[in-house]
N, C-alpha and C positions, 0 to 999 in steps of 0.2 A: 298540502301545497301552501306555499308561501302567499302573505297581499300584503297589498301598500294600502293607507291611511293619511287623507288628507281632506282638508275641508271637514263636511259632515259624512264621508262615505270612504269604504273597504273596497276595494276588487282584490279580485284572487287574483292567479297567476303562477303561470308555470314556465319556465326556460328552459331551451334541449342549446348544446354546443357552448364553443366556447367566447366567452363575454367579451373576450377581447376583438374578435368579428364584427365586421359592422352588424350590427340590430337590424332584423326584418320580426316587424310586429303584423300580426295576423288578428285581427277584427271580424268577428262571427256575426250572424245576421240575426235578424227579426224574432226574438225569444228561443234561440240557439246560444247552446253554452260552449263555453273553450273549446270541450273535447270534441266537439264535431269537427277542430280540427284533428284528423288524424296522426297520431304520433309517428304512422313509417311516412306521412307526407311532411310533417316537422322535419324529419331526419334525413328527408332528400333535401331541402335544402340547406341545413347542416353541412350536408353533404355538398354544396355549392359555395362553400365558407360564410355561411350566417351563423348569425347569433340568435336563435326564433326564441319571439317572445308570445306567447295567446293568454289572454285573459277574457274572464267573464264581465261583460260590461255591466254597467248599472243596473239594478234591478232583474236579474237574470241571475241563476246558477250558485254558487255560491259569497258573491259579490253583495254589496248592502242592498235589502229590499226595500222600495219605497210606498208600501203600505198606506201610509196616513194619507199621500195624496189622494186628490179626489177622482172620483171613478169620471172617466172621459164619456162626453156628451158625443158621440159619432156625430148623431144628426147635426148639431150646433156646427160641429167642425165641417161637417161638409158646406155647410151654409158660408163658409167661413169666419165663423166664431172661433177661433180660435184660445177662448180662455181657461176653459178644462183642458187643455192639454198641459199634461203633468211636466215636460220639459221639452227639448230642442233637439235637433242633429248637433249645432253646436256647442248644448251643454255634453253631447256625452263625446266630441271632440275634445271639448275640454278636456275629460276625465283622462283622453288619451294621452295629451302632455302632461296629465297627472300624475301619469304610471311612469310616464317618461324620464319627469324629472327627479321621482322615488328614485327610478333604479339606476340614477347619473345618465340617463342618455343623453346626449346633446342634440343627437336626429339620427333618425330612424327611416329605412325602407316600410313603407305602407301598404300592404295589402288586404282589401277587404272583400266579403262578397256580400250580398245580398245589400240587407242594411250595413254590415258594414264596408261595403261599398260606398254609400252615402256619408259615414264618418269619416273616411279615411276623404269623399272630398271636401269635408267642410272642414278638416283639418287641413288640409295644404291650402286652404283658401284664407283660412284666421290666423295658421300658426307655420307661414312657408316656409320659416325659418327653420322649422325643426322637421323637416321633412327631405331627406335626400332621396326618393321615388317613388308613386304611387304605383297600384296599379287597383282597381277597378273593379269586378267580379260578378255579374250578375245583377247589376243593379243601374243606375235611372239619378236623371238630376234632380228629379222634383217637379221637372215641368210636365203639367195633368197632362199635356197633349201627347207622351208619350210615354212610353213603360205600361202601360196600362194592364194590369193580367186579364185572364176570364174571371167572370164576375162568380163564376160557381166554384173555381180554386178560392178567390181571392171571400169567399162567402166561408170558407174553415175556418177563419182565424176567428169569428165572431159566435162560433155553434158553442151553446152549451158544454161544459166542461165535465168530462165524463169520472165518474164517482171512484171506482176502483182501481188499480195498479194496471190488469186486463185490458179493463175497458180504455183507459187511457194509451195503452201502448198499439191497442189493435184501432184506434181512432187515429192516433197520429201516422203510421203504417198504413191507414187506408188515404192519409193526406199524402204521405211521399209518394204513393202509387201515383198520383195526380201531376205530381211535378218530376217525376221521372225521367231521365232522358230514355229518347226512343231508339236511340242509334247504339247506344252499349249494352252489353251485358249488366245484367240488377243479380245482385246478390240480398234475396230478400231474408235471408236468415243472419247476416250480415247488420242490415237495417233495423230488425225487431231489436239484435243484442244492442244497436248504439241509441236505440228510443228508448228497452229497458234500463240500460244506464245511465239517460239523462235526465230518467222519471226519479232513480233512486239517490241520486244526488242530490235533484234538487227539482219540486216541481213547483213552478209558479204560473197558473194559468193568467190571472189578474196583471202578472208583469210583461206578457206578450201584449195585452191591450193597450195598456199605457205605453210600450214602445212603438206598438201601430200608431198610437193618437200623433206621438211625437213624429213619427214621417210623415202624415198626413197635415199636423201643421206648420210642417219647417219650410221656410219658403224655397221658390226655386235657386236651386241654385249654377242656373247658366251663367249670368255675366259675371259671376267672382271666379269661377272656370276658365274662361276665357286671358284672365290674367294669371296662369300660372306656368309658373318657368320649370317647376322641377319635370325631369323625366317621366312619361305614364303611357301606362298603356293600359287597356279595357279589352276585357276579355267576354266575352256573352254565349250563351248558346242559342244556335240556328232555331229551335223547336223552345224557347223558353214558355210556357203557359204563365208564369205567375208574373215574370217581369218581360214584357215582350222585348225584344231585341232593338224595338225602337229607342228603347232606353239605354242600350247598349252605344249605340248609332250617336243617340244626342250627348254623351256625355265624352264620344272622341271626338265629335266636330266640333263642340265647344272649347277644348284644351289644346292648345297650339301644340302639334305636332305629335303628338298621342298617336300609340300603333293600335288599330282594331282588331283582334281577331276573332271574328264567328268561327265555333267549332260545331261542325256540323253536327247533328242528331242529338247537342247536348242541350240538356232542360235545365232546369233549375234544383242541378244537384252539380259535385264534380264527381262525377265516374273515376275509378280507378285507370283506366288507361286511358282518359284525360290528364292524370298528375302529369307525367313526363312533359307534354307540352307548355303547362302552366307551367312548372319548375324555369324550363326551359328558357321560356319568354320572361317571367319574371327576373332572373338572373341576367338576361341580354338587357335587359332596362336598366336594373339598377347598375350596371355597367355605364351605362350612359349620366352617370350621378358627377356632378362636377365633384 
């Protein structure tokens, strides 16, 4: 796969359709790499005349790993010490107009989920110029008093990191069990092959931490919300554990005129016969793009 190079760091990156399409860039979450975005879910919206772009964000997958930084103090940070955290939400927005302005895009549709949920807002919030529509995905503004997962999900990202190929694929396997949605059909042989293939790609336990720290000390970001014009819309699930739906909630009341939609029984995955709705709504927004 192709990356762009700029500043001090690499991201990967793959594109499905044709360039001449407006760009919808897809942003993966919380030590998730490109390929969780699915390629027949790239090619439905392909299939809606995009141009999809997914890349591995910073420190993640096969994009530059930030190693020498220093190991993140939780406790400090929850205190709110904030100086062990290895970077921002809006440094890896940044990276986003990074990739942006490699591959000549002038703006882009924005879609993210989880964390990148979180980049795709602190990008339209620093960089609104280059954003012709968000939308949202599973994820929370920043402000503590909402989004909050259970504390026994939200307690995996911090467990010991397990030693062999095995062990690792059937630990992360027994996390997705946890985040599940309860209202679809789970294809669990399905989930083992895309944890197997993004253990052998690229396994960075140490680069999930470092992007925990960075959510954790990125400030809220409600009132820069509040002032954004482009089109958006937030998508959550009814049954989320990991990001409760209250985060869903604060991050359309915050952004003038943002369409919400809870889909019922969905957790903190996108189910397969979720796509069609996501496609769906995503393309009716970015419609709405001056």
């Amino acid at each position: 796969m192709p990356r762009v190079k700029f500043q001090d760091l690499e991201l990967e990156y793959d594109t499905f359709g044709d360039p001449a399409d407006p760009a919808l860039v897809l942003v993966m979450g919380l030590g998730a790499q490109m390929i969780n975005w699915d390629v027949r879910l790239c090619g439905l919206f392909v299939d809606q005349g995009f141009h999809v772009v997914r890349f591995d964000n910073r420190d993640i997958g096969l994009s530059t790993e930030l190693a020498h930084l220093p190991v993140p103090d939780f406790a400090a940070l929850a205190a709110g010490d904030t100086s062990t955290a290895p970077y921002l939400m809006s440094d890896m927005a940044a990276d986003l107009v990074g990739l942006l302005d490699a591959l000549g895009i002038e703006r882009a549709h924005l879609v993210g989920a989880s964390m990148g949920g979180m980049i795709v807002q602190q990008a339209v919030i620093d960089h609104p110029e280059r954003v012709l529509s968000l939308c949202s995905i599973m994820s929370t503004t920043g402000d503590k008093s909402v989004g909050q997962g259970r504390p026994e999900i939200v307690a995996t990202f911090g467990q010991p990191a397990a030693a062999t190929r095995e062990e690792v694929v059937e630990q992360r396997l027994a996390a997705s069990r946890m985040t599940r949605s309860p209202g679809f059909e789970a294809d669990e042989d399905a989930v083992r092959e895309r944890i197997a293939a993004s253990y052998d790609r690229s396994n960075r336990p140490m680069s999930t931490l470092r992007q925990l720290a960075a959510i954790v000390a990125s400030p809220d970001r409600t009132e820069g919300l509040r002032g954004v014009t482009a089109p958006a819309l937030v998508i959550h699930g009814s049954h989320d554990p990991l990001v409760h739906r209250s985060g869903g909630e604060a991050t359309a009341a915050a952004i003038p005129d943002a369409e919400l939609i809870i889909v019922d029984g969905m957790a903190h995955d996108l189910p397969l016969d979720v796509w069609p709705t996501v496609v769906e709504a995503v393309t009716a927004n970015a419609k709405r793009a001056r």
